[in-house]
C-alpha positions in Angstrom: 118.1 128.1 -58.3 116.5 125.4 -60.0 113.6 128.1 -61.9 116.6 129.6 -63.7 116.8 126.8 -66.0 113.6 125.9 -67.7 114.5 122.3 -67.9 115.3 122.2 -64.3 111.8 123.8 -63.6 109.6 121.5 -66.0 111.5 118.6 -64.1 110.4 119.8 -60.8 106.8 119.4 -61.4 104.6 116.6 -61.6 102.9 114.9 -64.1 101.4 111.5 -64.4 103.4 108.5 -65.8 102.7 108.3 -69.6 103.6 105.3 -71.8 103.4 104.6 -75.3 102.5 102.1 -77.7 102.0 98.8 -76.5 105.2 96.8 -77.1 106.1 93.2 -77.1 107.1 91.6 -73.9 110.7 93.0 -73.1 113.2 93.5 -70.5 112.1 96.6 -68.3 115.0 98.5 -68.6 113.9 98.5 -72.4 110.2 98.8 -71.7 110.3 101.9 -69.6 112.9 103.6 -72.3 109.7 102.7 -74.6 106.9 103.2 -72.1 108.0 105.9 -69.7 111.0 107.8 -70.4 109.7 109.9 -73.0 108.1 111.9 -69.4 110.2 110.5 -66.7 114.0 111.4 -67.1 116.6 113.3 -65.9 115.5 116.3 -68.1 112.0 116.5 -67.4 109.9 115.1 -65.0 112.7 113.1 -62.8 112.6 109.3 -62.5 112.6 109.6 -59.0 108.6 109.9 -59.4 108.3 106.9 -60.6 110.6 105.5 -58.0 107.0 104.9 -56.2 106.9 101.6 -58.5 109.9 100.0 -57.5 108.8 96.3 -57.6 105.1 96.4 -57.3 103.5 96.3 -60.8 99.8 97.1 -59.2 101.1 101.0 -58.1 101.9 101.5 -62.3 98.5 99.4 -62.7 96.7 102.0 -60.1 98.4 105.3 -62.1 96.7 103.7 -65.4 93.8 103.2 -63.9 93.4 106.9 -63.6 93.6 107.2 -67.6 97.2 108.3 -68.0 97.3 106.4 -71.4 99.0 103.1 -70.6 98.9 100.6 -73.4 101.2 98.3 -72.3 100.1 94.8 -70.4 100.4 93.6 -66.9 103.4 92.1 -67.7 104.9 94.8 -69.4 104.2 96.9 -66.0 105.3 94.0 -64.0 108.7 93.8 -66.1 109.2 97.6 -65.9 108.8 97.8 -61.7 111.5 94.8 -61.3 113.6 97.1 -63.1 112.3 100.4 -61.0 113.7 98.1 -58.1 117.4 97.4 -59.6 118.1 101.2 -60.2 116.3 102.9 -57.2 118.0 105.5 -54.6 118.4 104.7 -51.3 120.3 105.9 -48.7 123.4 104.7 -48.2 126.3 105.5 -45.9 125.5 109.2 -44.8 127.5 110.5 -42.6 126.1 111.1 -39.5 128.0 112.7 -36.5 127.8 111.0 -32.9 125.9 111.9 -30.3 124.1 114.5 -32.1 120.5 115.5 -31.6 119.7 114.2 -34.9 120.9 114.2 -38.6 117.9 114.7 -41.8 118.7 112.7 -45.2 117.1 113.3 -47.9 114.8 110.4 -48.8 114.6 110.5 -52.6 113.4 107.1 -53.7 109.6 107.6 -52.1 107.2 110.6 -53.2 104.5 110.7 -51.0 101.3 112.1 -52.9 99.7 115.0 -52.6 96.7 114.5 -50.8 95.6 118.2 -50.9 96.5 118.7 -54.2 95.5 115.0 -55.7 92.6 113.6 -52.9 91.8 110.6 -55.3 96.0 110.0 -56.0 97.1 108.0 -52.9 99.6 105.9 -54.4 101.7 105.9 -51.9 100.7 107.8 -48.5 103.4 107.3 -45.9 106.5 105.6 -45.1 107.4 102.7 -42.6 109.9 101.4 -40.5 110.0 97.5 -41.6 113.4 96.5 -39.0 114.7 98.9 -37.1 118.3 100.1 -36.7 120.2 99.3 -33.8 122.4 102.3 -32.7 120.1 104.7 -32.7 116.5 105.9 -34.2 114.6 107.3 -37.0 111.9 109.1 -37.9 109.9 110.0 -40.8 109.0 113.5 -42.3 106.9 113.2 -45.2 107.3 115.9 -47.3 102.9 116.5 -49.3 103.8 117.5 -53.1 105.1 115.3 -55.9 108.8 115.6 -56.8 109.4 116.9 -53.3 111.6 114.2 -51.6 110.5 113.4 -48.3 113.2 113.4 -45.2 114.3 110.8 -42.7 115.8 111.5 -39.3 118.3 109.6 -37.7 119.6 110.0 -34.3 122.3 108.0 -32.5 122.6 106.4 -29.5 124.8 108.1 -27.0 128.4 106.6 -27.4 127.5 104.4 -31.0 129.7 104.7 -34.0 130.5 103.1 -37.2 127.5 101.7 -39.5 124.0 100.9 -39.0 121.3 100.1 -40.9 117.4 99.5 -41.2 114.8 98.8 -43.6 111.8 100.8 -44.8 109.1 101.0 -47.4 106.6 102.9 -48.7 102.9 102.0 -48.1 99.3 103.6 -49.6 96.0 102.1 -50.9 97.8 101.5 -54.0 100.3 99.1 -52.9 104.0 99.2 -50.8 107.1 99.5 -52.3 110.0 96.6 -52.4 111.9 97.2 -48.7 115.1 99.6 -48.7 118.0 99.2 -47.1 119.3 102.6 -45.5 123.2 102.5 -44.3 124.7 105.5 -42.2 128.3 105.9 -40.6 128.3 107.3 -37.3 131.6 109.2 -37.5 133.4 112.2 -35.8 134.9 112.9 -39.4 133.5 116.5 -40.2 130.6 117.1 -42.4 131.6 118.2 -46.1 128.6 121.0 -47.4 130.4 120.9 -51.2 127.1 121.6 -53.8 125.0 123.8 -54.4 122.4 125.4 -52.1 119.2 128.0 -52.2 116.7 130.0 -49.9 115.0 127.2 -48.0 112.5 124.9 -50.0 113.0 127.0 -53.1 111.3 129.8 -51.3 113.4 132.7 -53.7 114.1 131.1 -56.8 116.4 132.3 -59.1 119.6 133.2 -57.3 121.9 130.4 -55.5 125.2 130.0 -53.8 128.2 127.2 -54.8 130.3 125.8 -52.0 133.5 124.2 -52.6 134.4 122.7 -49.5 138.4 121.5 -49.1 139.5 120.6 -45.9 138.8 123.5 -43.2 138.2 126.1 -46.0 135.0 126.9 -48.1 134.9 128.5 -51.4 131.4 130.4 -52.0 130.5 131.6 -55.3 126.9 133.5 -54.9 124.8 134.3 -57.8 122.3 136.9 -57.5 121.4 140.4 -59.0 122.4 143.7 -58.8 120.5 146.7 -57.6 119.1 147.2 -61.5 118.1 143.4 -61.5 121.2 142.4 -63.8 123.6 139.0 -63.1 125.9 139.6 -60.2 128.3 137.4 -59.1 130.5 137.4 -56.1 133.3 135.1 -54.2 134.0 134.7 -50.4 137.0 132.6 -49.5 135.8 131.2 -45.5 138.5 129.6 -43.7 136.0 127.8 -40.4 136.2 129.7 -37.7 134.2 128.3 -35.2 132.4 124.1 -35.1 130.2 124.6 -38.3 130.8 128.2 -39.0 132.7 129.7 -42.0 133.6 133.6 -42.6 135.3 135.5 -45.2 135.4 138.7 -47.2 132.6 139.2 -50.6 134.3 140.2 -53.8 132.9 141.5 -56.8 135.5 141.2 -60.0 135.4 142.5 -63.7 137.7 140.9 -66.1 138.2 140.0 -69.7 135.2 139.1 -72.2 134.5 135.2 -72.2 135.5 134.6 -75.3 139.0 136.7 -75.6 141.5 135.0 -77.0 144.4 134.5 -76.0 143.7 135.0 -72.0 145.8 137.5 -70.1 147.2 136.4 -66.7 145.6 138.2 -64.0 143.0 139.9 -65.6 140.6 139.7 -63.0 140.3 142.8 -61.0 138.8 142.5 -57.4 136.8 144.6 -55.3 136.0 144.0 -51.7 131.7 144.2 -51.4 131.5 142.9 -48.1 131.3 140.1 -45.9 129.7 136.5 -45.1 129.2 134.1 -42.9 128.1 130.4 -43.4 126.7 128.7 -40.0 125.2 124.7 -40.5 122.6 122.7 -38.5 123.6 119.5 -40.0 124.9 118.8 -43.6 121.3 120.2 -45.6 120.8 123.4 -43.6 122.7 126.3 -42.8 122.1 130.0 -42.9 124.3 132.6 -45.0 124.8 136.3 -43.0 126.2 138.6 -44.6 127.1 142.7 -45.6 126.9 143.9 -48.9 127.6 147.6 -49.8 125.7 148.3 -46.3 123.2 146.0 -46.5 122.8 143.1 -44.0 120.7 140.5 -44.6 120.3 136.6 -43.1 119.1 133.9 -45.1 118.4 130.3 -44.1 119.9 128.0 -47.1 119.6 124.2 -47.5 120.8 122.3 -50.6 119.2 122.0 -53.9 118.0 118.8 -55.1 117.4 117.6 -58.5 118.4 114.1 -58.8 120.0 111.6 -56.2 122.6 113.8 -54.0 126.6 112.7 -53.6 128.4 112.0 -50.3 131.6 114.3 -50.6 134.7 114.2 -48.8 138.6 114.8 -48.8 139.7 112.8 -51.5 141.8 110.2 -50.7 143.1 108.8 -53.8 143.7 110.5 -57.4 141.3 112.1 -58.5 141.3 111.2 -61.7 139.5 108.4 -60.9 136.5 110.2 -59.2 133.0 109.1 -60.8 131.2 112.0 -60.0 131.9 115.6 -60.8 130.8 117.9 -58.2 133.2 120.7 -57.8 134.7 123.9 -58.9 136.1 124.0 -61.9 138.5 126.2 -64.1 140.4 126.5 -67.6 143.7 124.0 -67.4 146.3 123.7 -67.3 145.3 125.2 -63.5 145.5 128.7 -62.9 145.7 129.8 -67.2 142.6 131.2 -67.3 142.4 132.7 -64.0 139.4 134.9 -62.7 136.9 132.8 -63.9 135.2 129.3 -63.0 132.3 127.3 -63.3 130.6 124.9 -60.7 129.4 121.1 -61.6 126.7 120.0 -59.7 126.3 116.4 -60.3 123.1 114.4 -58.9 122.5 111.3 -60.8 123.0 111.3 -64.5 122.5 115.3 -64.7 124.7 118.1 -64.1 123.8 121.6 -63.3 126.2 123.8 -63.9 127.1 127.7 -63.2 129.4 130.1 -65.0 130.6 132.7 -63.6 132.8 134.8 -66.4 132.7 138.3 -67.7 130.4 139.8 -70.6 131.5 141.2 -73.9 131.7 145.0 -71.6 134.1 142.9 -68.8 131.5 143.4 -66.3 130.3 140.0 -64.1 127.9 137.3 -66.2 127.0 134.3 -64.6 124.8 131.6 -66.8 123.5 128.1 -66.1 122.7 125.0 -67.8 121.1 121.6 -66.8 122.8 119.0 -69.4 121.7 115.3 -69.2 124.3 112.9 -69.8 124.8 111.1 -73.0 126.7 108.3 -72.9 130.1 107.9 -72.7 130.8 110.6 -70.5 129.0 113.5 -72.3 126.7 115.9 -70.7 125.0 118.7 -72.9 122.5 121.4 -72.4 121.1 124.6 -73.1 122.3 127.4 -71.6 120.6 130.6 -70.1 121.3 133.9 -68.9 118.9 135.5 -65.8 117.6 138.8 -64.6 116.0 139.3 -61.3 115.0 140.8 -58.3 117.9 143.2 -56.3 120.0 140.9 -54.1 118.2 142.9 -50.8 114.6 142.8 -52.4 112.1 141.8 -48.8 110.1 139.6 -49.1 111.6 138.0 -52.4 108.5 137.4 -55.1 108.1 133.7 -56.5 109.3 133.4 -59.8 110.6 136.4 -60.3 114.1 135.2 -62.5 113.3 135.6 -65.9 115.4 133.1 -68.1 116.4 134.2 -71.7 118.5 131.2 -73.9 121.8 132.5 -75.3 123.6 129.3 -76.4 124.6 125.5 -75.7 127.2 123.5 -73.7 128.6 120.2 -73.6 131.0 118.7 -71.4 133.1 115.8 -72.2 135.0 114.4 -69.4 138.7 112.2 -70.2 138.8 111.0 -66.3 137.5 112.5 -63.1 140.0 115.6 -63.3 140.1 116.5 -66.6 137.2 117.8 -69.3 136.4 119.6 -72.4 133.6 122.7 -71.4 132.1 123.5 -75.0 130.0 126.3 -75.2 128.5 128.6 -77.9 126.8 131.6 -76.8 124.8 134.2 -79.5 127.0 132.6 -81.8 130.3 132.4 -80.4 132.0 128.9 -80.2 134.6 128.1 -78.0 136.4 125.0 -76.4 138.2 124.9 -73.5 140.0 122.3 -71.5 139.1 122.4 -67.7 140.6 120.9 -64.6 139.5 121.0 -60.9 140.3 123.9 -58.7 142.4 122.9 -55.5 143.4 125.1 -53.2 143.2 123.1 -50.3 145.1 119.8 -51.4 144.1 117.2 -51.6 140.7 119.0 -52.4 137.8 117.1 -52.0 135.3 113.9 -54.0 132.3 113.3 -54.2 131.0 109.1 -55.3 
C-alpha cells in the first residue's frame, strides 16, 4: 500500500546522498540534519539508505566521489558516520520459534546496491557473518535494489531456546560497515502478525490489509476497490482455528458521514460479503483466501516496510505506557463512536495510518496518510483518498491506485493509550479523542 501515499512512494526510491553547504566542524547528529536530511528522512528517501555509512566515513567519501554535491570535509563525513553508528537498526530480540525450519528478519540497517541497476555503485555488495551464533545458524538473502531491505535467516538448533546472538557487517569495494549485533529469543510463545501487510514485494500496490492481533483472535480491516474502482473497505473478525491459521466472516458496513456531529450509537449497518482466511509461514508471510460476492481469490501477503519494524506482543503492563503505536484505534471514550476506526502503523519515527469511515453519502471511504513525527509526540501528514483497480482484477497492473489529496492530519498522543486524531478534509475540521480498541484484553504492544 505504500504507492497510495505519495510520500510513502518518493521515500521508497533511491536517490544519492546529497549535502549542503559546507559547515563548521560539528557534532554529527547536527551535521547530517545540515548535510543530509534535507534527502534522507523519514518522509522522503528513508535514513535507512544511509544506514550503509554507519561508522566508516570513506563509504560517504565514495558516494561523493560520484558527484552527489558534498561540500562538507573529511571530518565532517567522519563526524556524521559515528553518528550513523549510534542510531542504526539492528535486529534485536525477534522471536523466533524452536525447532523450526527457519525464521526470515528483516535486515533494515544494510542496503545492498544495485548492481544491475547502478554497475559503478558498489558501496556496499554483500553481507558477512563476523561471529557466529551458537544455537543455531544464519544465512543471508540479499535483497538487489536500494531501499529494499535485505533478509536474514535464522534457524535453531534442535532442542535450543532463549537468546542468542551473532555479529555481522556489511562489506563492498567501498568499505565495511561498523559490526552489528543481532539478538533473537528462541521461544514457543506464539508469533503476533499485528501491522500492516500487502501483495508480496509490493507486487499490487495500492490496496492493503490491517491486522490487529489480540491473543488467539485477529482483527482484519482490508482496503481495496469495488467493482467500479471506488474505496471499499471490509472487516473479518478470525478467531485461530488451526496452528497459524485464522478464519472469519467479510463485512461491508455503511454508516454515518465522518464529520456528523453528534455520533449516533450504532449507526453502522453490516452486511455479510464473504469470507477469509489468513494462513502464515513465519511472522512476514502468510497468504489471505478468501470469497467475496462469489469470487475466490488467494493472495500471498507479507508485511509492509517503511521504517524499522516493532516486535508486538500481549501487553503485559498498562498500556499507557507503550512507546510505540501500532494498533487499531477508535473515537474514546471506547465504543462512542462505533463503526469506524483507523489503523497506526508505527515503524521508526513515521506512522502510516488508515481510516476507514463513511463519506458525506454514508457509503464506505477509507484514506491514508504517512505523518512524520514532530517532536514531542506529534505526528502530521497529508492525507489522500484512492481509486483503483476492482478487488478481483488478474493479473493486478503496477501502479494502478491513483492518489488525489483531500486534507491533513495530525496526531498528538497524551500516553500510549490515549490521542488527539485531527483531521481536515475539503475543508472540514474536526478533532476527536481516540483510544485503543481491545477486544481481546489485555490487547496487545508493540516497543
Amino acid at each position: 500500500m505504500a504507492k497510495l501515499d505519495k510520500t510513502i512512494a518518493a521515500g521508497l526510491v533511491w536517490s544519492a546522498l546529497l549535502f549542503g553547504a559546507t559547515a563548521a566542524a560539528q557534532d554529527g547528529a547536527t551535521l547530517f540534519k545540515q548535510m543530509c536530511a534535507v534527502c534522507h528522512n523519514d518522509r522522503d528517501h528513508p535514513k535507512g539508505l544511509v544506514y550503509n555509512a554507519a561508522g566508516n566515513a570513506a563509504i560517504i567519501e565514495a558516494v561523493n566521489a560520484k558527484g552527489m554535491g558534498a561540500d562538507g570535509s573529511l571530518a565532517d563525513h567522519t563526524s556524521i558516520a559515528a553518528y550513523l553508528d549510534t542510531v542504526k537498526p539492528t535486529i534485536d530480540m525477534a522471536p523466533v520459534a524452536p525447532d523450526s525450519a527457519g525464521t526470515k528478519i528483516t535486515l533494515s540497517d544494510i542496503i545492498v546496491q544495485a548492481s544491475d541497476l547502478h554497475a559503478d555503485w558498489k558501496i556496499i555488495a554483500n553481507i558477512v557473518t563476523v561471529s557466529p551464533p551458537t544455537k543455531g545458524t544464519v544465512s543471508y538473502q540479499v535483497a538487489n535494489g536500494f531501499a529494499i531491505p535485505s533478509f536474514v535467516v535464522y534457524t535453531p538448533f534442535p532442542g535450543q531456546s532463549g537468546v542468542d546472538t551473532w555479529t555481522y557487517q556489511g562489506t563492498g569495494p567501498g568499505g565495511t560497515t561498523t559490526v552489528r549485533t543481532a539478538s533473537v529469543n528462541i521461544s514457543s510463545v506464539a508469533n503476533n502478525y499485528q501491522g500492516l501487510w500487502w501483495a508480496v514485494a509490493g507486487s499490487e500496490s495500492g490496496w492493503g490489509i490491517n491486522f490487529a492481533h489480540q491473543g488467539d483472535t485477529i482483527f482484519a480491516s482490508w482496503f481495496t476497490y469495488d467493482l467500479a474502482g471506488k474505496g471499499m473497505w471490509l472487516v473479518m473478525t478470525a478467531p485461530k482455528t488451526a496452528p497459524n491459521t485464522y478464519s472469519g466472516t467479510l463485512y461491508s458496513t455503511t454508516g454515518v458521514p465522518f464529520n456528523t456531529v453528534p455520533y449516533p450509537p450504532n449507526a453502522a449497518v453490516p452486511t455479510p460479503r464473504g469470507t477469509g482466511t489468513l494462513s502464515f509461514t513465519d511472522v512476514n508471510k502468510g497468504s489471505f483466501a478468501y470469497t467475496v460476492d462469489g469470487v475466490v481469490q488467494n493472495k500471498s501477503i507479507t508485511r509492509q516496510v517503511f521504517g524499522t519494524l516493532p516486535t508486538c506482543a500481549t501487553a503485559t503492563g498498562s498500556l499507557t505506557a507503550a512507546a510505540n503505536y501500532t494498533d487499531l484505534w477508535w473515537a474514546s471514550p471506547a465504543g462512542s463512536e462505533a463503526g469506524w476506526g483507523i489503523n497506526l502503523n508505527h515503524q521508526g519515527d513515521t506512522i502510516f495510518a488508515t481510516w476507514f469511515t463513511y463519506d458525506l453519502d454514508g457509503s464506505p471511504m477509507w484514506l491514508v496518510v504517512t505523518a512524520p513525527k514532530s517532536p514531542p509526540e506529534l505526528y502530521s501528514g497529508v492525507l489522500y483518498r484512492t481509486t483503483g483497480l476492482p478487488f478481483n482484477t488478474v493479473p493486478y497492473a503496477p501502479n494502478a491506485a491513483i492518489a488525489t489529496q483531500v486534507g491533513t492530519v495530525t496526531f498528538t498522543f497524551s500516553d500510549g493509550n490515549h490521542a488527539n486524531f485531527a483531521y481536515r478534509i475539503n475543508g472540514v475540521g474536526q478533532n476527536k479523542a481516540i483510544t485503543r480498541q481491545i477486544f481481546n484484553p489485555p490487547g496487545t504492544v508493540c516497543q
